[in-house]
PQR file with spaces between the fields and no chain letter, atoms N, CA, C, O and H, PARSE charges and radii, in Angstrom:
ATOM       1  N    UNK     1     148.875  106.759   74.336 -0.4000 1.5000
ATOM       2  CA   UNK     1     150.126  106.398   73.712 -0.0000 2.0000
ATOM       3  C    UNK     1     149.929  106.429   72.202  0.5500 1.7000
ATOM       4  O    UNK     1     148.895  106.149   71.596 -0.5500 1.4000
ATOM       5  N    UNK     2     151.199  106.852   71.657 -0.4000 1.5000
ATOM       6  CA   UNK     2     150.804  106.834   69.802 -0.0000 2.0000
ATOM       7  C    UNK     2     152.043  105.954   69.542  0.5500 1.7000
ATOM       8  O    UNK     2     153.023  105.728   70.252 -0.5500 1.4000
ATOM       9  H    UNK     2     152.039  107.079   72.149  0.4000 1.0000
ATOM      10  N    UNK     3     151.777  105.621   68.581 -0.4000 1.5000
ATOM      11  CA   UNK     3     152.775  104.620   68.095 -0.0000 2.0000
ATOM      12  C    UNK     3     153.254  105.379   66.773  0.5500 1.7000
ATOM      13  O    UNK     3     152.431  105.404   65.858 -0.5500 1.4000
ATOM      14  H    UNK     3     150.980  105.805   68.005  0.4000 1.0000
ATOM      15  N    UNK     4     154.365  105.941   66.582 -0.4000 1.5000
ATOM      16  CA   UNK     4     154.709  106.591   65.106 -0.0000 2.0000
ATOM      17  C    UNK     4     155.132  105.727   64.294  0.5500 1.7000
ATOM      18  O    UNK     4     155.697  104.634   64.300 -0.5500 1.4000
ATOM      19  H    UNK     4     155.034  105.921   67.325  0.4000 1.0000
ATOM      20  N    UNK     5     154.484  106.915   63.180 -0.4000 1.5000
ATOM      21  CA   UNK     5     155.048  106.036   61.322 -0.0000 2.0000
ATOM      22  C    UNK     5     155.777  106.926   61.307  0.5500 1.7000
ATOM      23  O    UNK     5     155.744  107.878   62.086 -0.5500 1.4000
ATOM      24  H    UNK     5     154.025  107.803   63.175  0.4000 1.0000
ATOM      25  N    UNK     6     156.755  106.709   60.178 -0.4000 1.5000
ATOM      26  CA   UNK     6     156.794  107.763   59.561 -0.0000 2.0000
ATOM      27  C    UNK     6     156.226  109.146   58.839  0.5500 1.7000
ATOM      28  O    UNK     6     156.643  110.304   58.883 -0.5500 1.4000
ATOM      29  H    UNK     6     156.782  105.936   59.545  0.4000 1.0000
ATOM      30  N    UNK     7     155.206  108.596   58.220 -0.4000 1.5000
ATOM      31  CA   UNK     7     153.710  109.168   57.787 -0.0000 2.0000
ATOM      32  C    UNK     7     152.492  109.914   58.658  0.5500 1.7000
ATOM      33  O    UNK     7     151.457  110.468   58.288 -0.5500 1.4000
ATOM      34  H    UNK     7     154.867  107.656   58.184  0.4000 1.0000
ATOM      35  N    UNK     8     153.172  109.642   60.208 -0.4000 1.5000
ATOM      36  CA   UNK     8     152.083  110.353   60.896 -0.0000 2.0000
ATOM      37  C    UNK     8     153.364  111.027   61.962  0.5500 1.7000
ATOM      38  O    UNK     8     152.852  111.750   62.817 -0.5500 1.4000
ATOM      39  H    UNK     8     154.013  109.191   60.509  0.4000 1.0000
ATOM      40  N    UNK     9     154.075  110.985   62.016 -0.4000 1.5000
ATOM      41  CA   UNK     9     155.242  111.236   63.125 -0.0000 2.0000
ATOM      42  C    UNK     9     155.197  112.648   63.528  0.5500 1.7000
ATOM      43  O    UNK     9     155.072  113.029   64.692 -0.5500 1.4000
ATOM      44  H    UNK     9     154.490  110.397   61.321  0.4000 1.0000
ATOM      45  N    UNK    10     155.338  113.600   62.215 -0.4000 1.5000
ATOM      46  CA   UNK    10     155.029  114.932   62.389 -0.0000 2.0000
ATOM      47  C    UNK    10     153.798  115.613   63.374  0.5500 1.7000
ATOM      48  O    UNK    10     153.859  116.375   64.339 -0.5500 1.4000
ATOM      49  H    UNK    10     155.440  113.291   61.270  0.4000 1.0000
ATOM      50  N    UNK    11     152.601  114.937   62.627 -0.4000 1.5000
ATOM      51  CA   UNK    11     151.123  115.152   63.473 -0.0000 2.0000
ATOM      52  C    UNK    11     150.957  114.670   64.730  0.5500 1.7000
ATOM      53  O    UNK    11     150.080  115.153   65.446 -0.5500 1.4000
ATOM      54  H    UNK    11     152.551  114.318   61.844  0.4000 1.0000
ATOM      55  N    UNK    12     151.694  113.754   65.131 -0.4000 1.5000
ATOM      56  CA   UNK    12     151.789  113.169   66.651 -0.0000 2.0000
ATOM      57  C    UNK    12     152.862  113.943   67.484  0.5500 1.7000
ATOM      58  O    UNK    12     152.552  114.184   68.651 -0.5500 1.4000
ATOM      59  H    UNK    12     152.407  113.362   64.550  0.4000 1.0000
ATOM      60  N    UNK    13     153.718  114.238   67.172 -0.4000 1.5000
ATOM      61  CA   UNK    13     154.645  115.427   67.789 -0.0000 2.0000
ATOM      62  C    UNK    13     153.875  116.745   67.743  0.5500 1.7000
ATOM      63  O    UNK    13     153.845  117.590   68.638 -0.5500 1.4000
ATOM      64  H    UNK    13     153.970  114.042   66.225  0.4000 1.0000
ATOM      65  N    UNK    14     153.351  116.783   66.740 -0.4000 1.5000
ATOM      66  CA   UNK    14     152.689  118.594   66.576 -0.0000 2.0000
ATOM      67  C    UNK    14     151.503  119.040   66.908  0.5500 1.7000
ATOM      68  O    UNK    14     151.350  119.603   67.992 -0.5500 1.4000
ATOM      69  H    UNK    14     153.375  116.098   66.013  0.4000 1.0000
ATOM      70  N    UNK    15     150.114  118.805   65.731 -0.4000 1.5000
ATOM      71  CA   UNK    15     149.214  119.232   65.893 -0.0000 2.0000
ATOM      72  C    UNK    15     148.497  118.548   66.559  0.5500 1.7000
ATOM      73  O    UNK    15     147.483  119.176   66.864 -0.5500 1.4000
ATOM      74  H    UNK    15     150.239  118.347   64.851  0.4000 1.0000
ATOM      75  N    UNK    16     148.523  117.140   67.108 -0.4000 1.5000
ATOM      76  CA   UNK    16     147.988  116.132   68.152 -0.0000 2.0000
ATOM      77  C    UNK    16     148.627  116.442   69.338  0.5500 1.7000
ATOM      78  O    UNK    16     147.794  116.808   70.168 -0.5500 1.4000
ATOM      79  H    UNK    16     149.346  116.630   66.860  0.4000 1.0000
ATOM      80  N    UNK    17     149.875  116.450   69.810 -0.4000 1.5000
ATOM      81  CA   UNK    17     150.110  116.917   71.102 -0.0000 2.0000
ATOM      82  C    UNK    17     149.631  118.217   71.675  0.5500 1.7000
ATOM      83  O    UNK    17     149.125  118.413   72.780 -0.5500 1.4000
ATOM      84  H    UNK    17     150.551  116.153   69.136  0.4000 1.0000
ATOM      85  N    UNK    18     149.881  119.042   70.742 -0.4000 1.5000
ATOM      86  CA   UNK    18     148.912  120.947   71.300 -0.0000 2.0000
ATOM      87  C    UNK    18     147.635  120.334   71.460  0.5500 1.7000
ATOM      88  O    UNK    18     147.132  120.699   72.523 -0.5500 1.4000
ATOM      89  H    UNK    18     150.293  118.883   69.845  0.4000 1.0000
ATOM      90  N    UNK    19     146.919  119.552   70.824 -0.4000 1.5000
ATOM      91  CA   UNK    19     145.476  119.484   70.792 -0.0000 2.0000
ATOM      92  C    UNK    19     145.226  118.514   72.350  0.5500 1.7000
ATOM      93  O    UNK    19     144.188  118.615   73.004 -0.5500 1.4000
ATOM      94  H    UNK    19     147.327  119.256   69.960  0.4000 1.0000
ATOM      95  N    UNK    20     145.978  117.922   72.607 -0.4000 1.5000
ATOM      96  CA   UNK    20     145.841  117.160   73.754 -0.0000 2.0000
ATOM      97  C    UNK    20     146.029  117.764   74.930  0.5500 1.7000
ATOM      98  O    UNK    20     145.287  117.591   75.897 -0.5500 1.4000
ATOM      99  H    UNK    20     146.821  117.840   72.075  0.4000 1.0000
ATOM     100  N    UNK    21     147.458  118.822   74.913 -0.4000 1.5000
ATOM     101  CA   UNK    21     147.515  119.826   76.184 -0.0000 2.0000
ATOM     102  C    UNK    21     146.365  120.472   76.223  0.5500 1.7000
ATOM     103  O    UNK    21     145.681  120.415   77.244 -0.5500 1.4000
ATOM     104  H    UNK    21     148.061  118.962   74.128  0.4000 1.0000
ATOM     105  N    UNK    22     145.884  121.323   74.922 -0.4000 1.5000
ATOM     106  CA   UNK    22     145.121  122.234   75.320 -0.0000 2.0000
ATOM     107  C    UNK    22     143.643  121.453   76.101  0.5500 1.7000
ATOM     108  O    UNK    22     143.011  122.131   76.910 -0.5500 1.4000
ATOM     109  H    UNK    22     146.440  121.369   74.091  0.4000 1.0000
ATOM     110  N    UNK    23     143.222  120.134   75.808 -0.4000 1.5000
ATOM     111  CA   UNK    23     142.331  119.792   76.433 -0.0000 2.0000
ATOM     112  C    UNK    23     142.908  118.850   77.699  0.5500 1.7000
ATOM     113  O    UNK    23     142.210  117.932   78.130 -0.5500 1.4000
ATOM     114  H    UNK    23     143.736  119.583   75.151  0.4000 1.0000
ATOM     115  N    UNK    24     144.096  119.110   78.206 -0.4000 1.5000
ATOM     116  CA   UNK    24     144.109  118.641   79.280 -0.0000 2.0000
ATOM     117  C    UNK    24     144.544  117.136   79.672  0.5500 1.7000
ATOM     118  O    UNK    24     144.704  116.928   80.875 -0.5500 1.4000
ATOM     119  H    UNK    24     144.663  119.856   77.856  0.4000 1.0000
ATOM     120  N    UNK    25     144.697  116.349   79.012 -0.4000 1.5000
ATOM     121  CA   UNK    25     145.178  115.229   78.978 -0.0000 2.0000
ATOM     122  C    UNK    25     146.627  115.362   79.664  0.5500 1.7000
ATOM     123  O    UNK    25     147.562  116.022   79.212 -0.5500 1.4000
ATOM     124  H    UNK    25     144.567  116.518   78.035  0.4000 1.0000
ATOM     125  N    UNK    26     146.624  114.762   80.599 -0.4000 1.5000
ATOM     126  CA   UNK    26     147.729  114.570   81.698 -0.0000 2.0000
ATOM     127  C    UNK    26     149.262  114.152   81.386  0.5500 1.7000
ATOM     128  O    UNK    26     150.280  114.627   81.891 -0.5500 1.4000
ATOM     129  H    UNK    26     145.864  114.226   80.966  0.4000 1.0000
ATOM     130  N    UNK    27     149.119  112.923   80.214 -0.4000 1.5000
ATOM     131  CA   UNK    27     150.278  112.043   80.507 -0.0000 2.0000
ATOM     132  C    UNK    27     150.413  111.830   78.416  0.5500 1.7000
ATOM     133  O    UNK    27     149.577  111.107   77.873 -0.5500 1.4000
ATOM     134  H    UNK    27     148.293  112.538   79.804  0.4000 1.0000
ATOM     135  N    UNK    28     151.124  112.291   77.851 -0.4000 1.5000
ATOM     136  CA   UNK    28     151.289  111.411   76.406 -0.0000 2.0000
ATOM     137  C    UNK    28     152.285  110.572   76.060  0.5500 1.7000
ATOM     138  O    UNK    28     153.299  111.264   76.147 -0.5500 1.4000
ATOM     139  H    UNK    28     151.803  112.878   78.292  0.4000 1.0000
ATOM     140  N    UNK    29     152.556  109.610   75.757 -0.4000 1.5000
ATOM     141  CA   UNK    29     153.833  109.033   75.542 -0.0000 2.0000
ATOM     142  C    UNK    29     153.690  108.563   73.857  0.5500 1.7000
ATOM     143  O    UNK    29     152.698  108.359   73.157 -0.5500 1.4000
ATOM     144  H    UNK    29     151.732  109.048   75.686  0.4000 1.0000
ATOM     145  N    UNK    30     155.191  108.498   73.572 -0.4000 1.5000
ATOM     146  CA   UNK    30     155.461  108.442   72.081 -0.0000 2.0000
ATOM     147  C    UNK    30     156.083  107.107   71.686  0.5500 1.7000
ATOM     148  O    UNK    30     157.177  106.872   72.200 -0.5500 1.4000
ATOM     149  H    UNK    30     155.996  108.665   74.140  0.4000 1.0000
ATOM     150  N    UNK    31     155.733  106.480   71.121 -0.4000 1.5000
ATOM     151  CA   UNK    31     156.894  104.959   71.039 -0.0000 2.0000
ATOM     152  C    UNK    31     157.231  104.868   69.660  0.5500 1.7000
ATOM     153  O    UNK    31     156.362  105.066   68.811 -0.5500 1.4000
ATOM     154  H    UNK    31     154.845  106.671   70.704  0.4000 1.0000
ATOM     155  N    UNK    32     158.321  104.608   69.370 -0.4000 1.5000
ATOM     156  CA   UNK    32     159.452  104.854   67.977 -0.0000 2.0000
ATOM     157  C    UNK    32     159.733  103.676   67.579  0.5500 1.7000
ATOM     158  O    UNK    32     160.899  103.344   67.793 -0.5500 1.4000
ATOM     159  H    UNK    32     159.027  104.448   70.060  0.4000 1.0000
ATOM     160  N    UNK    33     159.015  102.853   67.026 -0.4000 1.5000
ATOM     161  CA   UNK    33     159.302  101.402   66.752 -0.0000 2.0000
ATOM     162  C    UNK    33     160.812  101.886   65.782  0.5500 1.7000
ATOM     163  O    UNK    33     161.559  100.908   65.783 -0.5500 1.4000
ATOM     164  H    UNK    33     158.068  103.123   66.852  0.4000 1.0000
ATOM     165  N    UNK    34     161.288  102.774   65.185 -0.4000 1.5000
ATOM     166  CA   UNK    34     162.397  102.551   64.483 -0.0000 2.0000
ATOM     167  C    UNK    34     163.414  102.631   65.598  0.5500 1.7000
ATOM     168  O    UNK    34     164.113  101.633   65.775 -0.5500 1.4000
ATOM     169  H    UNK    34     160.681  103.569   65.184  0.4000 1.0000
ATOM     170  N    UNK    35     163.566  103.543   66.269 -0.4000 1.5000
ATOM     171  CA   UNK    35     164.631  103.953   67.288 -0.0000 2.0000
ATOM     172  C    UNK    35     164.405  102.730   68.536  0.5500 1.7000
ATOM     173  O    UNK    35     165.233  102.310   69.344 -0.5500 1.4000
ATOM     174  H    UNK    35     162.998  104.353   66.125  0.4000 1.0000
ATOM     175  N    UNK    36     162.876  102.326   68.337 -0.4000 1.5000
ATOM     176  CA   UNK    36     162.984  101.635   69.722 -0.0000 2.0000
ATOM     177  C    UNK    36     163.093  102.484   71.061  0.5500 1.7000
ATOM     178  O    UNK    36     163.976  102.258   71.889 -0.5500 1.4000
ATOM     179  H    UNK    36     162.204  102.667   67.680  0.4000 1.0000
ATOM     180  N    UNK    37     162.124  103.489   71.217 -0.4000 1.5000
ATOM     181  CA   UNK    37     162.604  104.124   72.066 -0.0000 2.0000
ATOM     182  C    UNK    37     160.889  104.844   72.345  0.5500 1.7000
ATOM     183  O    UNK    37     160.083  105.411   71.606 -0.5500 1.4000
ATOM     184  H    UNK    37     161.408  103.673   70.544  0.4000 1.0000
ATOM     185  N    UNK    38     160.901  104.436   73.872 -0.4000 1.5000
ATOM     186  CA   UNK    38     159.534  105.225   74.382 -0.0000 2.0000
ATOM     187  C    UNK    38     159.578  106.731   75.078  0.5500 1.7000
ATOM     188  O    UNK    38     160.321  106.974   76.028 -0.5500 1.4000
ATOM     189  H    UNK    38     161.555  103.976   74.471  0.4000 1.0000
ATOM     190  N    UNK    39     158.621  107.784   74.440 -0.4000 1.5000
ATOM     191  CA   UNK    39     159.026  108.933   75.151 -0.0000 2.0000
ATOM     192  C    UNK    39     157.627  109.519   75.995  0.5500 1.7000
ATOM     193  O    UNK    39     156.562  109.846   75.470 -0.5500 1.4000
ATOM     194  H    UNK    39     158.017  107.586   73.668  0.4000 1.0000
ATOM     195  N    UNK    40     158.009  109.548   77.633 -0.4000 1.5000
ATOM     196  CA   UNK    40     157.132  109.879   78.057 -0.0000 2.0000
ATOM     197  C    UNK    40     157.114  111.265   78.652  0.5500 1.7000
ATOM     198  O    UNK    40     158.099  111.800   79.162 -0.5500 1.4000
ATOM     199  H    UNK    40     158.873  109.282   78.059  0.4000 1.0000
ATOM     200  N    UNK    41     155.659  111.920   78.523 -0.4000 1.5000
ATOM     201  CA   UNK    41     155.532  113.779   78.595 -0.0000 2.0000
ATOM     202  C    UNK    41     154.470  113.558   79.757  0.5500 1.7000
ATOM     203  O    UNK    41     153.844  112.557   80.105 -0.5500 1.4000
ATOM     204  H    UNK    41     154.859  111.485   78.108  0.4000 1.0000
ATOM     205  N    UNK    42     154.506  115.140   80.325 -0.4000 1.5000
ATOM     206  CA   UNK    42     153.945  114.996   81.356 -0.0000 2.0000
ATOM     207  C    UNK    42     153.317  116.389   81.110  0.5500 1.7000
ATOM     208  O    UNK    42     154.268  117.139   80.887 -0.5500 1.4000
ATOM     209  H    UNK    42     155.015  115.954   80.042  0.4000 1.0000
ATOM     210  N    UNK    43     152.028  117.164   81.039 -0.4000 1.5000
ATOM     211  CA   UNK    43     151.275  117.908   81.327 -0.0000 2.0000
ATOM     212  C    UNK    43     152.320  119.127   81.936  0.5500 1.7000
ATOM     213  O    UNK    43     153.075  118.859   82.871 -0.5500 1.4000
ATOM     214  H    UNK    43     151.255  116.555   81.220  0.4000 1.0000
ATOM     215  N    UNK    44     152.297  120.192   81.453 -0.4000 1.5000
ATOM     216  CA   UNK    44     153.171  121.188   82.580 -0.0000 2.0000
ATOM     217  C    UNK    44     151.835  122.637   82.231  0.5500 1.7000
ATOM     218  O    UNK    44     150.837  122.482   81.529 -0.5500 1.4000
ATOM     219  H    UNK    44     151.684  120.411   80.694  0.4000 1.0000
ATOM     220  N    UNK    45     152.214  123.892   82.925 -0.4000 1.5000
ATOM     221  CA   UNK    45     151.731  125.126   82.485 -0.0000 2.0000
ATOM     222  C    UNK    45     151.654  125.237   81.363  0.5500 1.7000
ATOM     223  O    UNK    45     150.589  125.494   80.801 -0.5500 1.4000
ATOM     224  H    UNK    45     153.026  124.018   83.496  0.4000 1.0000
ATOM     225  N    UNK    46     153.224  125.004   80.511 -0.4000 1.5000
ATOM     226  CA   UNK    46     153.478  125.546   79.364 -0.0000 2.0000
ATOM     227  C    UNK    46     153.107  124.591   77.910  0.5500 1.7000
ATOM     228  O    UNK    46     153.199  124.992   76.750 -0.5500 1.4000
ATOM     229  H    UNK    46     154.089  124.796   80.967  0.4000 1.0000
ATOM     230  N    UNK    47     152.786  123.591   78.253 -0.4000 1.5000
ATOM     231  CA   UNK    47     152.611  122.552   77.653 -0.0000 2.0000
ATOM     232  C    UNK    47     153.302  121.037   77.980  0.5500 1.7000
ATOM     233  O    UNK    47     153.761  120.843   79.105 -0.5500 1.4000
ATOM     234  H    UNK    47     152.712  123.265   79.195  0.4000 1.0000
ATOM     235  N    UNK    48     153.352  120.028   77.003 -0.4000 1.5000
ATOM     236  CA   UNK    48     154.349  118.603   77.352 -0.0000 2.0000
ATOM     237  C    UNK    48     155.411  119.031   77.910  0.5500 1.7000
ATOM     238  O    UNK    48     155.754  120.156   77.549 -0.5500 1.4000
ATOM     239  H    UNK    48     152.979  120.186   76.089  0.4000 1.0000
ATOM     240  N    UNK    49     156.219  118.386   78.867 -0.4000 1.5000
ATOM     241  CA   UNK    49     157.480  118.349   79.601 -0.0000 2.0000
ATOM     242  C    UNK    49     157.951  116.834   79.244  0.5500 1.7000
ATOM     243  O    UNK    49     157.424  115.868   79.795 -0.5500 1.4000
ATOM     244  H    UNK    49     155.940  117.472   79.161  0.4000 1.0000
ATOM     245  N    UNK    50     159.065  116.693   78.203 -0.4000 1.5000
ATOM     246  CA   UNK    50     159.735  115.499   78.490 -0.0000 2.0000
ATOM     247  C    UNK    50     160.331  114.628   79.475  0.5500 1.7000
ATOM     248  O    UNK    50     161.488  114.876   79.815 -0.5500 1.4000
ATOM     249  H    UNK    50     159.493  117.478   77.756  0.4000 1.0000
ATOM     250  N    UNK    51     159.719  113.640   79.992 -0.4000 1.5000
ATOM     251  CA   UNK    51     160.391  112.876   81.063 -0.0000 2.0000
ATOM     252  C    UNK    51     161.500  112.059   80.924  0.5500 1.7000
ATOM     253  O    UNK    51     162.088  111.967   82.002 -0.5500 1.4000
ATOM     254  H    UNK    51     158.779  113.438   79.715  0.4000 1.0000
ATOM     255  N    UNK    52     162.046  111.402   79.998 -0.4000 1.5000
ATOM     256  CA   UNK    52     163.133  111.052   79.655 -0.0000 2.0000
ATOM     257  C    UNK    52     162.923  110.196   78.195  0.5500 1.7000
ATOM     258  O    UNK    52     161.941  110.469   77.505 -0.5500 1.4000
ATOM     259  H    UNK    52     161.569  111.477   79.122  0.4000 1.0000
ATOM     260  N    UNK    53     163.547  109.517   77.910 -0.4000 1.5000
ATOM     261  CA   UNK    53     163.793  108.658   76.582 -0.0000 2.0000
ATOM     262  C    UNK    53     164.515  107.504   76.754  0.5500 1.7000
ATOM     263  O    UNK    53     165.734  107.381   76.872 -0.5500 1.4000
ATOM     264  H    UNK    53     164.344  109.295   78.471  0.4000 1.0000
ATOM     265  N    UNK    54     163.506  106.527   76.756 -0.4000 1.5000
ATOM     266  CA   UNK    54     163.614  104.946   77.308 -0.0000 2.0000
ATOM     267  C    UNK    54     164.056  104.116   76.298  0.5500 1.7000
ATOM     268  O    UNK    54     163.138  103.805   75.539 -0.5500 1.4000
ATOM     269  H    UNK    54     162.516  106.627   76.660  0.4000 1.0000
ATOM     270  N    UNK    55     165.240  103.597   75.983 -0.4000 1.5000
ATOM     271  CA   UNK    55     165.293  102.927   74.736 -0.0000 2.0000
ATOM     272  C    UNK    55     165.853  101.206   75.368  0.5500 1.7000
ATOM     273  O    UNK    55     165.748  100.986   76.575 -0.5500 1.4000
ATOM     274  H    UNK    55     165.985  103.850   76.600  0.4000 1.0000
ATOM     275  N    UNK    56     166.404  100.141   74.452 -0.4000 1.5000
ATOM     276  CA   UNK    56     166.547   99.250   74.533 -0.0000 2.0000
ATOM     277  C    UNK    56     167.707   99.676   76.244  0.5500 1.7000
ATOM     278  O    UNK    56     168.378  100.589   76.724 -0.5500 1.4000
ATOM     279  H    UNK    56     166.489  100.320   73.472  0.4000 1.0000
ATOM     280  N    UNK    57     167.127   97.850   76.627 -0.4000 1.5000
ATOM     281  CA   UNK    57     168.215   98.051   77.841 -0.0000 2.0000
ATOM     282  C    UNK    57     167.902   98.442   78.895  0.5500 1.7000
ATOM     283  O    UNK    57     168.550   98.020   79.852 -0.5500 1.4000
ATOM     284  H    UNK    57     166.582   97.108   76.237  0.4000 1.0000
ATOM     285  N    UNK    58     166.487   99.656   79.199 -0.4000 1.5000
ATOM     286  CA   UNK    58     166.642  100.366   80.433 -0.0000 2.0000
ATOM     287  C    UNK    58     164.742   99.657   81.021  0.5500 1.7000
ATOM     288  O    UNK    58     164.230   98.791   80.311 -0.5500 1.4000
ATOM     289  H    UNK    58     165.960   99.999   78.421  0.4000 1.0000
ATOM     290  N    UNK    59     164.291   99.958   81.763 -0.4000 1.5000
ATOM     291  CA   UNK    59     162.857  100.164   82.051 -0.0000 2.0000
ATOM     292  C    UNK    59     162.584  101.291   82.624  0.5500 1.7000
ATOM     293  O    UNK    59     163.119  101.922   83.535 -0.5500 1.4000
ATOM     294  H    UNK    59     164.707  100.661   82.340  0.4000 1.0000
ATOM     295  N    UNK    60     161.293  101.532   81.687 -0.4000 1.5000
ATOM     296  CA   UNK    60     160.524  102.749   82.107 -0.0000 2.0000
ATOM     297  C    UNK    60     159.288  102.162   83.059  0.5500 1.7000
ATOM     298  O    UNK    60     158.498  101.222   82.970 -0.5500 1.4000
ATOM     299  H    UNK    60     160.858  101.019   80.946  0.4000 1.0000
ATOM     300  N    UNK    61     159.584  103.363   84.142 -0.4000 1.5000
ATOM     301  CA   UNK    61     158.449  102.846   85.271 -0.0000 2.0000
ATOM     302  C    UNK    61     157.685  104.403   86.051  0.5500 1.7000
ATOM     303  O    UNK    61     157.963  105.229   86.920 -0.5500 1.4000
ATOM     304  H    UNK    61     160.225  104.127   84.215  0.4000 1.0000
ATOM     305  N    UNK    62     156.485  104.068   84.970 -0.4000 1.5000
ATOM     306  CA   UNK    62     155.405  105.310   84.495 -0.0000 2.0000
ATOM     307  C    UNK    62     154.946  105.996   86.405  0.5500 1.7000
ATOM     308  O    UNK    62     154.598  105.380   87.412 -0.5500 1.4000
ATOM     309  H    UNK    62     156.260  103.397   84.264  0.4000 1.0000
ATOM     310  N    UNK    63     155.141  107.230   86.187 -0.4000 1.5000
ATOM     311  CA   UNK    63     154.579  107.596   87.908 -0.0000 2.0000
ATOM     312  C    UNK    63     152.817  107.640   87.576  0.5500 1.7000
ATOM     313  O    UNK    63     152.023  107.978   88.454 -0.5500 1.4000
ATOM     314  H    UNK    63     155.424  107.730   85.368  0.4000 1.0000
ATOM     315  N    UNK    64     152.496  107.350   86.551 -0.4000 1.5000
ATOM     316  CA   UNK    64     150.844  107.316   86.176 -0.0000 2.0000
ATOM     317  C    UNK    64     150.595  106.130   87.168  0.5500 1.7000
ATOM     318  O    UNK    64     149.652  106.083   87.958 -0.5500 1.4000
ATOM     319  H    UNK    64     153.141  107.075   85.837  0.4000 1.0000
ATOM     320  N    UNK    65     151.600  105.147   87.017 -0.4000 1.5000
ATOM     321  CA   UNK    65     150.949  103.500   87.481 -0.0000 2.0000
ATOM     322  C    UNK    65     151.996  103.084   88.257  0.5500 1.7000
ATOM     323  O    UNK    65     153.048  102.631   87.805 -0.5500 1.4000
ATOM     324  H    UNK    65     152.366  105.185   86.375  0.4000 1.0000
ATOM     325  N    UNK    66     151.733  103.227   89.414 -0.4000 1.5000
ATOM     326  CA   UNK    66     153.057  102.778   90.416 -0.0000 2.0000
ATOM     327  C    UNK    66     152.878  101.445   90.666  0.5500 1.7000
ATOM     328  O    UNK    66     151.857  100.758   90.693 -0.5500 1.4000
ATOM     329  H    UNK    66     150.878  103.595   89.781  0.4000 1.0000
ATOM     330  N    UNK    67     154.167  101.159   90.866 -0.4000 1.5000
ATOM     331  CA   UNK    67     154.434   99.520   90.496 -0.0000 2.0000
ATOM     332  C    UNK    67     154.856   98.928   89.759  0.5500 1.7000
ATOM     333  O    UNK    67     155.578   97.957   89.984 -0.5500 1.4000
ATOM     334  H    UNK    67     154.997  101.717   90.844  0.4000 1.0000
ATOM     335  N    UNK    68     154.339   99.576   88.030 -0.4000 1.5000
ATOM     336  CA   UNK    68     154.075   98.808   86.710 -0.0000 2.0000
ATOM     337  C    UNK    68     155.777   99.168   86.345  0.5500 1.7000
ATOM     338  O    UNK    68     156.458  100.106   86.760 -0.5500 1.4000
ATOM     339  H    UNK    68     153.752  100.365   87.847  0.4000 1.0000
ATOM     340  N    UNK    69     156.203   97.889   85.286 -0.4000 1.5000
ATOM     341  CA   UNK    69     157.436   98.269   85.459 -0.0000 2.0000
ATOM     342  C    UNK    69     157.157   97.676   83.935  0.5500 1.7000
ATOM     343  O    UNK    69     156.474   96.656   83.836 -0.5500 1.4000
ATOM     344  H    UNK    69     155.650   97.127   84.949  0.4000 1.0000
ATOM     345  N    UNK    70     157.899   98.576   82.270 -0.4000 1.5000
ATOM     346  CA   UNK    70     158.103   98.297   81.095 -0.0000 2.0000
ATOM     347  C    UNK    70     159.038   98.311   81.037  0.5500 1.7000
ATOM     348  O    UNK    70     159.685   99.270   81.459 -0.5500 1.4000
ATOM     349  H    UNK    70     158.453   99.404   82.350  0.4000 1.0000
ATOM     350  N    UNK    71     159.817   96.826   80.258 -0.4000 1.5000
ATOM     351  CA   UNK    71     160.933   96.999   80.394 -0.0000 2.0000
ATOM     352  C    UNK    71     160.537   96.813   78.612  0.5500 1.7000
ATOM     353  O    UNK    71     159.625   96.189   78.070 -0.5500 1.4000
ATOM     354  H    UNK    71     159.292   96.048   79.915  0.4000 1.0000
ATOM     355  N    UNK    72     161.973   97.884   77.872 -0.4000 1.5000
ATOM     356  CA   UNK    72     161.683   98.462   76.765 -0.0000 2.0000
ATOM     357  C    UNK    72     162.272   97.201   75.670  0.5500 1.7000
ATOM     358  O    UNK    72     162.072   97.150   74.457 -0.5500 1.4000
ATOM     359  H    UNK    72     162.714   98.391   78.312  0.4000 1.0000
ATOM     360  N    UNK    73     162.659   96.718   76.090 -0.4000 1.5000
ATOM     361  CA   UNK    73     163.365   95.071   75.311 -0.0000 2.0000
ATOM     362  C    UNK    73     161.861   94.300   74.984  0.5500 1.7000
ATOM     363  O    UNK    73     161.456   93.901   73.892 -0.5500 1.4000
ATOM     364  H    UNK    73     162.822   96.759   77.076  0.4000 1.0000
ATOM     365  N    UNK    74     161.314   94.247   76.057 -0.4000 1.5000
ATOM     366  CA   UNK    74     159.995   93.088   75.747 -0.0000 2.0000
ATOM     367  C    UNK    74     158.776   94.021   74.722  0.5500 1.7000
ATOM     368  O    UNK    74     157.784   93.443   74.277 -0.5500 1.4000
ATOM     369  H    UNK    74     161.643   94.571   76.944  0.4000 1.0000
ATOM     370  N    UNK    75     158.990   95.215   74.508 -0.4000 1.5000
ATOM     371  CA   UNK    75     158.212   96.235   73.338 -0.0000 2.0000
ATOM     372  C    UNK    75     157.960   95.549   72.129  0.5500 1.7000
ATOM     373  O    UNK    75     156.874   95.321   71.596 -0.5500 1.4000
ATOM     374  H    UNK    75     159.796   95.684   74.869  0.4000 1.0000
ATOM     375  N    UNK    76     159.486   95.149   71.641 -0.4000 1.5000
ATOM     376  CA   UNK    76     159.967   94.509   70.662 -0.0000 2.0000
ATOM     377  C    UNK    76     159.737   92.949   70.328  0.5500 1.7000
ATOM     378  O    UNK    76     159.925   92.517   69.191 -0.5500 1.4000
ATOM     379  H    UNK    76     160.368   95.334   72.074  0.4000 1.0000
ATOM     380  N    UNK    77     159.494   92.477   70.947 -0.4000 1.5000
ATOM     381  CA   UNK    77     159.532   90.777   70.906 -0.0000 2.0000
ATOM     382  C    UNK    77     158.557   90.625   69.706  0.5500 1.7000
ATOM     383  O    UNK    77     158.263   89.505   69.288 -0.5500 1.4000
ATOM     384  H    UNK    77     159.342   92.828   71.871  0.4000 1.0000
């Protein structure tokens, strides 16, 4: 998981995510303390596949960890 700045936001979307597909890393997720909003990717052929965009209000419940349930309100506390 990366947590973006502003200051690193670019490199965590860009040259850190290619660098992570290409070695294989399964699962990346992105969390937006401004937007409040968690984004989880999933490994494909072609590279990351967005799984959706979790923001205040909803819970994200990761197929990495069945069971585990984030609900995106308590991120923030």
């Amino acid at each position: 998981m990366e947590v973006l700045s502003p200051s690193t936001e670019s490199v965590d979307r860009g040259r850190k995510m290619e660098r992570y597909a290409r070695a294989g890393v399964p699962h990346y997720w992105l969390l937006d303390p401004r937007s409040q909003v968690l984004e989880p990717y999933r490994l494909a052929p072609g590279g990351y596949e967005l799984l959706g965009r979790f923001g205040p209000g909803s819970v994200f419940r990761p197929e990495l960890f069945p069971g585990l349930e984030i609900a995106i309100d308590e991120l923030w506390v």
